[in-house]
LOTORKE-490121 format. One line per 8 residues: number of its first residue (from 1); their letters; for each residue x, y, z of C-alpha. Coordinates in pm, 1 decimal. Each point is the difference from the previous one (the first is absolute). Layout:
<pts>
NUM> a> X/Y/Z; ...
</pts>
This chain:
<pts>
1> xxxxxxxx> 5134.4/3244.2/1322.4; -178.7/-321.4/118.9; 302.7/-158.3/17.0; 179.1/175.8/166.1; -346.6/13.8/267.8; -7.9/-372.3/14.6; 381.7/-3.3/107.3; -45.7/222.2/257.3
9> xxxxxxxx> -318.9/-168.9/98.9; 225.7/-324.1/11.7; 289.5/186.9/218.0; -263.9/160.3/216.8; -185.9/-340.6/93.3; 287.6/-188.0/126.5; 122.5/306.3/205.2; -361.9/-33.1/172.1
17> xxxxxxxx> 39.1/-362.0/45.7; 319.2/12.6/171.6; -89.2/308.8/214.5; -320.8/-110.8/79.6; -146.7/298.5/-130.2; -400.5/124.7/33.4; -269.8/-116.8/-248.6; -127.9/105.9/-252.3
25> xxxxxxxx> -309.1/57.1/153.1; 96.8/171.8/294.0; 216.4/258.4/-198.8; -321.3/80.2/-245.6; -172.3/91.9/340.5; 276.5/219.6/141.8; 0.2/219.1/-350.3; -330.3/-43.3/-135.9
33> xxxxxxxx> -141.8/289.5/246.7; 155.3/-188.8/313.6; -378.2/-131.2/110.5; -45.0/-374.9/167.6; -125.4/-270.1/-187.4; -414.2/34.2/36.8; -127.9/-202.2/240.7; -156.0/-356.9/-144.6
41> xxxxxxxx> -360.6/99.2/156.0; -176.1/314.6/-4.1; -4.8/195.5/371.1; -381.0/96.7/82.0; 154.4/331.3/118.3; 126.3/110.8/-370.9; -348.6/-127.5/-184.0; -30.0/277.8/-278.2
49> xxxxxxxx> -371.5/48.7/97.2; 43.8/66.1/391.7; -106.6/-182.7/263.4; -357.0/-237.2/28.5; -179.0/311.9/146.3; 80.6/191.4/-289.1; -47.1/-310.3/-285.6; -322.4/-90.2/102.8
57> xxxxxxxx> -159.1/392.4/-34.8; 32.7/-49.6/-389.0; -35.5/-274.0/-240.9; 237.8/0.8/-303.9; -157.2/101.9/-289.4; 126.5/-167.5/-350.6; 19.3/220.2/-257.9; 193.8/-192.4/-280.1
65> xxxxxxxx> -11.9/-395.1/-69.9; 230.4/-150.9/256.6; 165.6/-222.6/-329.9; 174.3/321.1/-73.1; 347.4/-18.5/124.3; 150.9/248.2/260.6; 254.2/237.2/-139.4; 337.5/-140.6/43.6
73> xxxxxxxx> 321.7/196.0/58.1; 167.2/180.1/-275.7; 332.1/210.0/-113.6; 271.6/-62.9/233.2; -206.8/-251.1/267.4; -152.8/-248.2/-284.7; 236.0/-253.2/109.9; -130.7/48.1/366.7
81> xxxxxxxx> -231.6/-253.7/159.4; -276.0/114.2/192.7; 84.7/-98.7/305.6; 288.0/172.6/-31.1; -154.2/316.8/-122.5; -264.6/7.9/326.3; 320.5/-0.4/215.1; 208.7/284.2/-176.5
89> xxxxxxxx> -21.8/323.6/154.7; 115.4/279.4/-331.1; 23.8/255.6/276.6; 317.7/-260.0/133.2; 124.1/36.7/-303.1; 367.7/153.1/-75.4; 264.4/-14.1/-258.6; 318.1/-241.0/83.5
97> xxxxxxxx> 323.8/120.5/195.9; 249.7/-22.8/-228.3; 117.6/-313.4/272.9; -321.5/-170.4/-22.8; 56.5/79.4/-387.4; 341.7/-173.8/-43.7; -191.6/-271.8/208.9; -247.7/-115.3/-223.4
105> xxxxxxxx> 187.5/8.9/-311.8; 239.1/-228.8/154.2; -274.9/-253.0/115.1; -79.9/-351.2/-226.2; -404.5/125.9/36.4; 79.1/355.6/-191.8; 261.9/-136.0/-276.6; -226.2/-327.8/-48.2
113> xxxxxxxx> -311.5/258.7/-37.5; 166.3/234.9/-231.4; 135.6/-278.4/-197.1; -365.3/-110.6/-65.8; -138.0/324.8/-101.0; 275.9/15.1/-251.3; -22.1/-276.3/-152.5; -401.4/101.8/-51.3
121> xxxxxxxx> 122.6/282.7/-83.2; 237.6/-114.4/-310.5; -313.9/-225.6/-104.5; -248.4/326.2/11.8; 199.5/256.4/-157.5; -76.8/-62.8/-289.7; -363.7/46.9/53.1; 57.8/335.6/180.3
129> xxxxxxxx> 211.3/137.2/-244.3; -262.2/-62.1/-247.7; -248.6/223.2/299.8; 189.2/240.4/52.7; 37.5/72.7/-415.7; -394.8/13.9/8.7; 34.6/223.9/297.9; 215.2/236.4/-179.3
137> xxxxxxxx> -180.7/-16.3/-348.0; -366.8/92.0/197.7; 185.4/250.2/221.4; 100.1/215.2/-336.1; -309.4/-89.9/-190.6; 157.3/-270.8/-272.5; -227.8/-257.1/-125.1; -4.2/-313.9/159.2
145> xxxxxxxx> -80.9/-211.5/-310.3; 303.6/-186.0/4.4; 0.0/-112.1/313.1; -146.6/-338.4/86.0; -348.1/-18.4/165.8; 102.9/-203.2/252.6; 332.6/239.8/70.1; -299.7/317.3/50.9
153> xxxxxxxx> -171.4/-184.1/239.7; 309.4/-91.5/181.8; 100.2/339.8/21.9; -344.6/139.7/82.4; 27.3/-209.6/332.9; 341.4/134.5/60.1; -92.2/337.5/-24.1; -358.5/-60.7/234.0
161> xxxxxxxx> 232.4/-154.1/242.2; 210.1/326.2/26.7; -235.2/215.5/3.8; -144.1/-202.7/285.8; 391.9/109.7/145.1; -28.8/338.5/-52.2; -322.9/10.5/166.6; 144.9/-126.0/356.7
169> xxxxxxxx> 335.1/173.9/-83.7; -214.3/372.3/-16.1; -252.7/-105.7/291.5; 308.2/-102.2/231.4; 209.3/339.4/-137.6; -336.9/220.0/116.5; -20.3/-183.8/307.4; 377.5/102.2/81.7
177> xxxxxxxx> -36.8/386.3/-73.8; -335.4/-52.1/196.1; 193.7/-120.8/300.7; 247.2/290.4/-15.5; -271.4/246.2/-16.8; 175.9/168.2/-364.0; -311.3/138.6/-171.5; -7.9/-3.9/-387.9
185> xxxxxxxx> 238.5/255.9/-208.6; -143.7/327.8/-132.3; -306.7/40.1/244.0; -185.5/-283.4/-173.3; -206.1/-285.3/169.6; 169.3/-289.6/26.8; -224.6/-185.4/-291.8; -2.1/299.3/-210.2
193> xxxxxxxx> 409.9/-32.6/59.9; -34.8/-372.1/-145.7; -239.6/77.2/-278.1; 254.6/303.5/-132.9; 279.1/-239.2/-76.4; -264.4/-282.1/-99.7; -259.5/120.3/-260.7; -172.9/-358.9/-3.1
201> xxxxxxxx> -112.8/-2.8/390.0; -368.4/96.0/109.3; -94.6/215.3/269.3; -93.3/-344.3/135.9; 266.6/-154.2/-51.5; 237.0/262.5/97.8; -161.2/33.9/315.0; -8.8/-375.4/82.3
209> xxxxxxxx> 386.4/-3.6/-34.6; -5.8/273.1/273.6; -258.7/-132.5/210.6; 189.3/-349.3/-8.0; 315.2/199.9/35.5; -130.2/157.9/325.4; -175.2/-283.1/159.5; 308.5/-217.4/-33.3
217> xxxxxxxx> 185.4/228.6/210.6; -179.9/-82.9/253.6; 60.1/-309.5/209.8; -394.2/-50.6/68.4; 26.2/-158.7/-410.4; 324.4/-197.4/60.8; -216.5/-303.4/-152.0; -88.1/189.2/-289.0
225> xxxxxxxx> 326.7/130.0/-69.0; 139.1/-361.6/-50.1; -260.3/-113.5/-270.5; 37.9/341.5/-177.5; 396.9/-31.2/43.1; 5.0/-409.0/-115.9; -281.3/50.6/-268.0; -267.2/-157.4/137.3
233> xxxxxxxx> -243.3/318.7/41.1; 15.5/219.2/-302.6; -1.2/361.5/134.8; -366.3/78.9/-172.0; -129.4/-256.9/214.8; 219.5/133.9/356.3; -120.9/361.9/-70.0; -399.2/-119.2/26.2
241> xxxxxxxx> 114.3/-170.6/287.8; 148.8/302.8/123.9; -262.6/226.3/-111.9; -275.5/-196.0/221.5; 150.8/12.1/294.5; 42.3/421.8/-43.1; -361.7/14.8/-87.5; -132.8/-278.7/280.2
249> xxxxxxxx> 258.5/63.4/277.8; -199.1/308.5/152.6; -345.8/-159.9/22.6; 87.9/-367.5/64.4; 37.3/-217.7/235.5; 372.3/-77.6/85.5; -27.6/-362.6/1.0; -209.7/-71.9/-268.1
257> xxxxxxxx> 236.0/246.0/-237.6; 313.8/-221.1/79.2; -216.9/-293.0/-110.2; -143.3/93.6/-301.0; 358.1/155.5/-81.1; 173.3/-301.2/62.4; -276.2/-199.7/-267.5; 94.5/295.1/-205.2
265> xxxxxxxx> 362.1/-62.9/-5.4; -40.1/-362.7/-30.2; -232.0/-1.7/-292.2; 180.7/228.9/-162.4; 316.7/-212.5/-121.5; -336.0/-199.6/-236.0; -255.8/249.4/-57.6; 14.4/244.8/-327.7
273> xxxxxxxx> -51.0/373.9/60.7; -368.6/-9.6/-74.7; -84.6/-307.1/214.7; 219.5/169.5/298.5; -210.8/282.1/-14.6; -316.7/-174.7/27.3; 172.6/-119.8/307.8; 70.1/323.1/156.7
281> xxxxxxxx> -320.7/73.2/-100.9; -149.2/-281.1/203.3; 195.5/96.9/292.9; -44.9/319.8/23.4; -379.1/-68.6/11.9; 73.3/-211.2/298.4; 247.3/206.9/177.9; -165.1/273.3/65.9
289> xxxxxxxx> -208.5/76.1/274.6; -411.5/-93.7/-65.3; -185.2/333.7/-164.6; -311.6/94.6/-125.3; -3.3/-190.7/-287.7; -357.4/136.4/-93.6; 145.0/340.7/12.8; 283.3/-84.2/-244.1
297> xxxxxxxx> -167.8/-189.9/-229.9; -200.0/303.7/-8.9; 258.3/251.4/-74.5; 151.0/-239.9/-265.1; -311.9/-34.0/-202.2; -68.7/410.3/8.7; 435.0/-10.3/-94.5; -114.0/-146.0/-353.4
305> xxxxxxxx> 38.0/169.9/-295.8; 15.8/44.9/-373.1; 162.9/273.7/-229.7; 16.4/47.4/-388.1; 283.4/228.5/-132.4; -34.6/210.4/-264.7; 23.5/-147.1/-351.4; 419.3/38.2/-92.3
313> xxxxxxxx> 124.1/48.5/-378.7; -90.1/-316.2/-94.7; -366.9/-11.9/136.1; 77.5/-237.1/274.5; -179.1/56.3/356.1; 143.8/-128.3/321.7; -114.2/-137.6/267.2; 107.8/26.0/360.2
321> xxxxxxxx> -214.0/-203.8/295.7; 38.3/-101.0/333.0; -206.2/-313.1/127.8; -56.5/-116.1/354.3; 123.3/-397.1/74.5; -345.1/-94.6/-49.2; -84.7/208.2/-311.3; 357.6/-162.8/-150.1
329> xxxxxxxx> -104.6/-345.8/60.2; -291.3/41.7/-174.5; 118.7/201.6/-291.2; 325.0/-255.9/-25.6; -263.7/-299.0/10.3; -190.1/116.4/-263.9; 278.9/121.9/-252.2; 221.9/-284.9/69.3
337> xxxxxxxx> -154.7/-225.0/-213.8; -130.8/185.7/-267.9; 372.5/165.0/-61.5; 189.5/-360.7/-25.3; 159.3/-15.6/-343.9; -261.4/-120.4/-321.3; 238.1/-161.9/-250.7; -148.8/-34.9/-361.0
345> xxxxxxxx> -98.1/-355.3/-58.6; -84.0/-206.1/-313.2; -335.4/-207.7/12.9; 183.7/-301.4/135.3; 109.1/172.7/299.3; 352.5/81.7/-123.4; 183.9/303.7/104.0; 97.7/225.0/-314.5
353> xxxxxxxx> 72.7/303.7/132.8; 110.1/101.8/327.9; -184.4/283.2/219.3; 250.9/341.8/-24.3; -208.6/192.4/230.8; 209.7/126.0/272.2; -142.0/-55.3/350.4; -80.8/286.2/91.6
361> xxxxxxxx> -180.0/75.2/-342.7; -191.5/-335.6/38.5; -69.6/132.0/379.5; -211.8/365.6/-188.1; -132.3/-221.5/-219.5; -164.6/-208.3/266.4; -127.3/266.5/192.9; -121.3/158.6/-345.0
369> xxxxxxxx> -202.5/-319.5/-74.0; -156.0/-28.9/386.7; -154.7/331.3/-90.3; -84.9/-99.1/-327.5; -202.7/-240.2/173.8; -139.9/141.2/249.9; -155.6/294.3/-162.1; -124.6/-96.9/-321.0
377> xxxxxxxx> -50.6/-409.3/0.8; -242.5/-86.5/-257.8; -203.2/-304.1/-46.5; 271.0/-290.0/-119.5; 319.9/228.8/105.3; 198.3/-199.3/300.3; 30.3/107.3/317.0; 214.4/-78.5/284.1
385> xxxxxxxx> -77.5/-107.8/339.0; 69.9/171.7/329.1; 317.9/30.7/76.4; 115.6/-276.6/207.5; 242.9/115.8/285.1; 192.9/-280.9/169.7; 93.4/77.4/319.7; 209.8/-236.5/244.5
393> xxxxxxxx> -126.1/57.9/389.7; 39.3/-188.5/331.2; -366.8/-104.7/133.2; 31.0/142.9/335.0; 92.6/350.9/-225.8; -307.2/-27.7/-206.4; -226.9/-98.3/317.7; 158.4/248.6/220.7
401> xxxxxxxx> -243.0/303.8/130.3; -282.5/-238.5/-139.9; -334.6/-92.2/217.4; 105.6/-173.0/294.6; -169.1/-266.3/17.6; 160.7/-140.3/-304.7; 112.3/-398.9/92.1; 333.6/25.2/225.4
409> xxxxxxxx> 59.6/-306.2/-219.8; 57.9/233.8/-287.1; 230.9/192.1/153.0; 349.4/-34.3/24.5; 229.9/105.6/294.5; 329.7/227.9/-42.5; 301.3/-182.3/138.3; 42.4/231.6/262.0
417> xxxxxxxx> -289.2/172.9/118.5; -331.3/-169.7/-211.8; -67.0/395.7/-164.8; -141.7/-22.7/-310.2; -8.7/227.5/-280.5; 348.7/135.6/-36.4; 94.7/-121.5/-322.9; -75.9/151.6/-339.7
425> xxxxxxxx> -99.4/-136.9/-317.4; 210.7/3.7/-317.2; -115.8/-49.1/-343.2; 172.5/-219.8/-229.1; 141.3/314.8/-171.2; 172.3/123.6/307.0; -238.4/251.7/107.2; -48.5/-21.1/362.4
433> xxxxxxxx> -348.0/100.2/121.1; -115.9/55.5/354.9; -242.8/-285.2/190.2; -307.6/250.0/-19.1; 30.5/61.4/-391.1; 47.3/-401.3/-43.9; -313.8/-38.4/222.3; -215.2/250.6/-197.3
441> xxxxxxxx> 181.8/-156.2/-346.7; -148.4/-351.6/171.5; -390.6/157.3/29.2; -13.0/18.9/-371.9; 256.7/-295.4/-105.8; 15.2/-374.1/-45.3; 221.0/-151.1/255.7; 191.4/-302.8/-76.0
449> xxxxxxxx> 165.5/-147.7/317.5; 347.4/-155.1/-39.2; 122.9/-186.0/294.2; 359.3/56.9/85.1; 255.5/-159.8/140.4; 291.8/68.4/305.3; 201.1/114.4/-270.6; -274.4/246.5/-164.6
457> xxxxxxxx> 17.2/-289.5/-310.7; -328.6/-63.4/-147.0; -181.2/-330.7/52.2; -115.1/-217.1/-282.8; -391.4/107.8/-102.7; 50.3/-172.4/-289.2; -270.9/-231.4/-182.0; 55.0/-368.3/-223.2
465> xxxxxxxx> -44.7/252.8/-385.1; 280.4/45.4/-245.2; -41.4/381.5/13.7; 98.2/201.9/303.1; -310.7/147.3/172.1; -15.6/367.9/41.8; 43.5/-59.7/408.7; 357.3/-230.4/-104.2
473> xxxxxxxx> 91.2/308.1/-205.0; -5.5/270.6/266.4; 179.4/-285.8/255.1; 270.4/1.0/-283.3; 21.0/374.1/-5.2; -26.9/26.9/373.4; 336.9/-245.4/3.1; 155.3/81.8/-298.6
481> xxxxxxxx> -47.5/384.0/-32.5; 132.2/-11.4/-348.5; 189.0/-267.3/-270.7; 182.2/-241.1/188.2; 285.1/-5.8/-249.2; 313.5/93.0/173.9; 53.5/379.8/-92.9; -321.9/68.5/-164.0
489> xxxxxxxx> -224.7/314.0/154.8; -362.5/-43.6/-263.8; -286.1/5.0/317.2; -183.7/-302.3/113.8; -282.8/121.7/-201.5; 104.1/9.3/-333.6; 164.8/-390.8/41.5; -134.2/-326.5/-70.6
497> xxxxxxxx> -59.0/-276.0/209.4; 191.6/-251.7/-57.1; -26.8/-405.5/90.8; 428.7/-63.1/145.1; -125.2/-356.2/-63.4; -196.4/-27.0/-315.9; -369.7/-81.5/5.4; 59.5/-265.2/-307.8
505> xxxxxxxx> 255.8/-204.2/239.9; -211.4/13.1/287.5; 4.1/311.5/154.0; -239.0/154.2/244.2; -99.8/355.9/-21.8; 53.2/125.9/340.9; 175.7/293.9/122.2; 308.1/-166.7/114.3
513> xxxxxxxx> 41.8/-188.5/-353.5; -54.3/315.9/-194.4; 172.7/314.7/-73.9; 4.8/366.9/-120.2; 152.9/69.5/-327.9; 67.7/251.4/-250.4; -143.2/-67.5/-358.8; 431.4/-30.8/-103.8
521> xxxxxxxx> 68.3/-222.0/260.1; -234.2/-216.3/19.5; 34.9/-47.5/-378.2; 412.1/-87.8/109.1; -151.9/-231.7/255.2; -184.8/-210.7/-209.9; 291.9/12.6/-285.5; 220.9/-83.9/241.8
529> xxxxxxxx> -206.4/-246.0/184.5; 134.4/157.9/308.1; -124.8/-131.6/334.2; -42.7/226.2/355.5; 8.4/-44.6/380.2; -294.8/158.1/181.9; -40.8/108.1/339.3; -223.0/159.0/225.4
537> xxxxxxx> 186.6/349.9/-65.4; 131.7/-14.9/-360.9; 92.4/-218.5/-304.0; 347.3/-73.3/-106.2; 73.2/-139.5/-378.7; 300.4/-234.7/-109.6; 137.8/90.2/-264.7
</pts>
């Protein structure tokens, strides 16, 4: 087979060179969706976050470390740069004529192509015949002990990768009966239709599929549609995109929707599902219109709630409570560190038996102990302090509806029209809380100012000790949000601070020398004697 390509290849190169045939180049663009090469600057008109009017309204807010790497391209486009990819238009898109077909197989470009994916091919086949076996073994329930570990994990990618097909093949299928206006067989909803023939989906899920489906009919998300069709937005992420703009759209205003859409979108090929929602949390606190914020700060604290269930078979009692944001902070704050996991240790320190308490079950027994506490603390039994709530806020928020005659020093203007007040506040456990409930939290709290920069990166308030100071160790979280190890989710709370550059060879504990890090990790770093590059939005380690 590849000899027989490479002699073709041969016969089909000279044939060019005496005709004077096209390039290689300029035949890719003619098939590869027909679109012009992308032009080598960016056009003001096409800026993904609208015009200066609209950019200067809202401030981009940075949810995840800016060190974490932008989803790239996947499936069928992973070989596609992204230049390319901002210039293809899917809805261009059509199969080849069977002329334009006989065309490209008879062009150097293809055959020299083809002749290189089979020659990668012959070298991994091996490897995926050894995948697919595992495949076939876990598909009919054989052991795997006789594969090789490093032939499971191989095949576990291989099989997250296509289900990460699937995904886009179903969301682009809905999207196609969507735009033909066929409703779902048998009288069923279209996600009940999907969760009948697929046992594993949600209602959540289910219904994200058709939300996607149905927004990506629609040429308003022709953006969207190309990360969700190359891979770049997973279709969780596109349906809470979606799903803000149904729930905003009728109360907001139209500009500032399309901006806080398009930061949406953007952020979304980066940001996991949790730390997208806290984004869509954000803006929908700033897209809506300004309302009594008394009033529904109000209503949310008379909304709380606690029930007990009746005792099952087994004696147990459930539980079932709904918190305000403010009442969630605080309760998160305070279990939060009592429910991090208590290993058995020897006198020297040593680790000899690992903590099996599930999360949640360390969560009940948090809140068990709190009460403990609280209620019967004798002479000589511990107790804890107040909770301590963290909450990130803007000065000109905090200040905002405050005596007037505070210093116009202290106040900051809004790019567009100097209003203060506007923003929210949100706790470093995602809870976003209104500016009235931070300034009432503020009557009866310590407040630590952190000075930020352009960027929203925290400035060094570092001092010359070996140990971090507690004000270093809520700049790290504020940066961080969690472990800086590539991958790893444990919060900013539970890590240690770490020096990048060790205090023994000179190092200075500041905020940009240090780092957040997971008890595992930063044992690996130290094993490994791994060093990092720190910024003023994230920390990146070479390994």
């Amino acid at each position: 087979m590849l000899e027989l390509l490479r002699s073709q290849l041969a016969d089909m190169e000279a044939r060019q060179r005496s005709s004077g045939g096209t390039s290689a180049s300029d035949f890719w663009e003619r098939f590869a969706g027909r679109m012009p090469s992308p032009p080598s600057a960016p056009d003001a008109s096409c800026a993904p976050l609208g015009d200066a009017s609209r950019a200067g309204r809202r401030r981009r807010r940075r949810v995840a470390p800016e060190s974490r790497p932008v989803t790239a391209a996947h499936g069928p486009w992973s070989e596609w740069s992204g230049e390319s990819l901002e210039a293809l238009d899917v809805d261009a898109l059509r199969p080849l004529s069977e002329a334009e077909w006989h065309e490209m197989v008879d062009d150097p470009a293809w055959i020299r192509s083809v002749a290189e994916q089979a020659a990668t091919h012959v070298d991994d086949s091996a490897d995926r015949d050894r995948q697919e076996a595992i495949a076939v073994d876990a598909l009919v329930g054989f052991t795997l002990d006789r594969h090789a570990s490093a032939d499971l994990t191989a095949a576990a990618e291989r099989v997250a990768r296509q289900r990460r097909n699937h995904e886009v093949t179903l969301v682009n299928i809905v999207s196609e009966l969507v735009a033909r206006g066929l409703d779902a067989p048998d009288g069923l909803s279209r996600a009940d239709w999907l969760r009948s023939h697929d046992a594993s989906l949600t209602a959540g899920q289910a219904k994200a599929f058709v939300a996607v489906g149905t927004a990506l009919a629609d040429a308003k998300w022709s953006r969207l549609r190309l990360l969700v069709a190359t891979q770049q937005v997973t279709v969780g992420n596109a349906a809470q995109i979606v799903d803000f703009d149904t729930r905003t759209a009728p109360v907001a205003d139209p500009d500032d929707l399309a901006t806080a859409i398009d930061d949406l979108i953007d952020q979304a090929r980066q940001l996991r599902p949790e730390e997208l929602s806290r984004l869509v949390r954000h803006h929908t606190e700033q897209v809506r219109p300004p309302r009594d914020e008394d009033a529904l700060d109000r209503g949310r604290r008379d909304a709380r709630g606690l029930w007990f269930t009746q005792p099952d078979a087994t004696g147990m009692v459930g539980l079932r409570g709904v918190l305000d944001p403010e009442g969630a902070a605080i309760l998160k704050s305070a279990i939060d560190p009592l429910s991090v996991p208590r290993p058995e240790k020897d006198e020297d320190g040593r680790t000899i038996a690992e903590d099996e308490r599930a999360p949640a079950r360390r969560r009940m027994d948090a809140l068990l102990e709190m009460v403990q506490r609280g209620v019967a603390s004798a002479k000589g039994v511990p107790t804890t302090d107040k909770a301590k709530v963290v909450v990130l806020i803007d000065l000109d928020t905090l200040l905002g509806d405050l005596n007037p005659n505070v210093p116009e020093a202290f106040r900051r203007k809004s790019a567009v029209d100097g209003c203060a007040g506007s923003g929210s506040g949100i706790t470093l456990s995602g809870d976003v809380l209104s500016p009235g409930v931070v300034r009432r939290m503020a009557c009866d709290a310590e407040i630590i100012p952190m000075v930020l920069g352009g960027d929203s990166e925290p400035l060094d308030v570092g001092r010359g000790e070996r140990l971090y100071t507690r004000a270093q160790r809520l700049a790290l979280i504020a940066r961080d949000r969690e472990c800086t190890w590539t991958g790893c989710t444990v919060p900013g709370s539970w890590c240690d601070a770490h020096h990048t550059v060790h205090w023994s060879r000179g190092g200075h504990t500041t905020v940009e020398s240090g780092a957040l890090l997971c008890r595992k990790h930063h044992t690996e770093v130290h094993d490994r004697d791994l060093t990092a590059t720190v910024t003023g939005s994230g920390v990146t380690w070479h390994t």
